[in-house]
N, C-alpha and C positions, 0 to 999 in steps of 0.2 A: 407477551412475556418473552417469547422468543429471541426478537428485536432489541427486549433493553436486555438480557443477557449476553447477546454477541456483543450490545454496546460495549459492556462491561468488561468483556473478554477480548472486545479488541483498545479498549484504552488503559487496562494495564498490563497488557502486554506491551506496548507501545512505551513505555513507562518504564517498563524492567529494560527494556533493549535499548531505550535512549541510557538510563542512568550507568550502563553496560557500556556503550558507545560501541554498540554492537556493528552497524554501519549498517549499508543499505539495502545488502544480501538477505539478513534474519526479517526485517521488516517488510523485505517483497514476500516474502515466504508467511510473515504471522499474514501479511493484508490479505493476499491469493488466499491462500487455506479459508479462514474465515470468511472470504468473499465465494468461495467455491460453498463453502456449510452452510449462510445464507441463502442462498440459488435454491440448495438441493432441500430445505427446510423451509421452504414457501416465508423467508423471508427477502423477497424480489428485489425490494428497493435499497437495503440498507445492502444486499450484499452484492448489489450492480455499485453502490456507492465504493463499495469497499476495494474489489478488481479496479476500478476507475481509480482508487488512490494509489494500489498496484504498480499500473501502469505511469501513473505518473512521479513513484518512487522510481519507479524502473529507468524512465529516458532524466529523470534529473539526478540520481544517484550512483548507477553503473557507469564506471569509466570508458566503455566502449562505447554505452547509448549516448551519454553526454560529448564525446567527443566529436559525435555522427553530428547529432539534431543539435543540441545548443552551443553552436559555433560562432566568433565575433562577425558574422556575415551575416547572421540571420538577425542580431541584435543592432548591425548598421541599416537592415531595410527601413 
């Protein structure tokens, strides 16, 4: 029950901040939070899923992380 409530909680939140055009800031923030609330409520898997989205809003969203790691160098290898 747990599991499809964070579902829930993390796809309309996702939902309110895209139709927001909130940017990439609010969204590392809902995915973290709810992927830290799954962890610590023995929901392991959905909320290792969720840090992993995290992280990967994190280096393709932030203009500092996108400028580091997806650079046209890493796209000419």
């Amino acid at each position: 029950m747990l599991t499809l409530i964070l579902l829930v909680a993390t796809i309309v939140g996702l939902l309110v901040l895209m139709r927001r055009e909130a940017g990439a800031v609010p969204i590392l923030i809902l995915l973290g939070v709810l992927g830290l609330v799954g962890l610590l409520l023995e929901a392991a898997v959905l909320g290792t899923l969720l840090l992993l989205g995290a992280v990967v809003v994190a280096v393709a969203g932030l203009p500092a992380l996108r400028i580091r790691w997806l650079t046209p160098r890493l796209f000419a290898m």
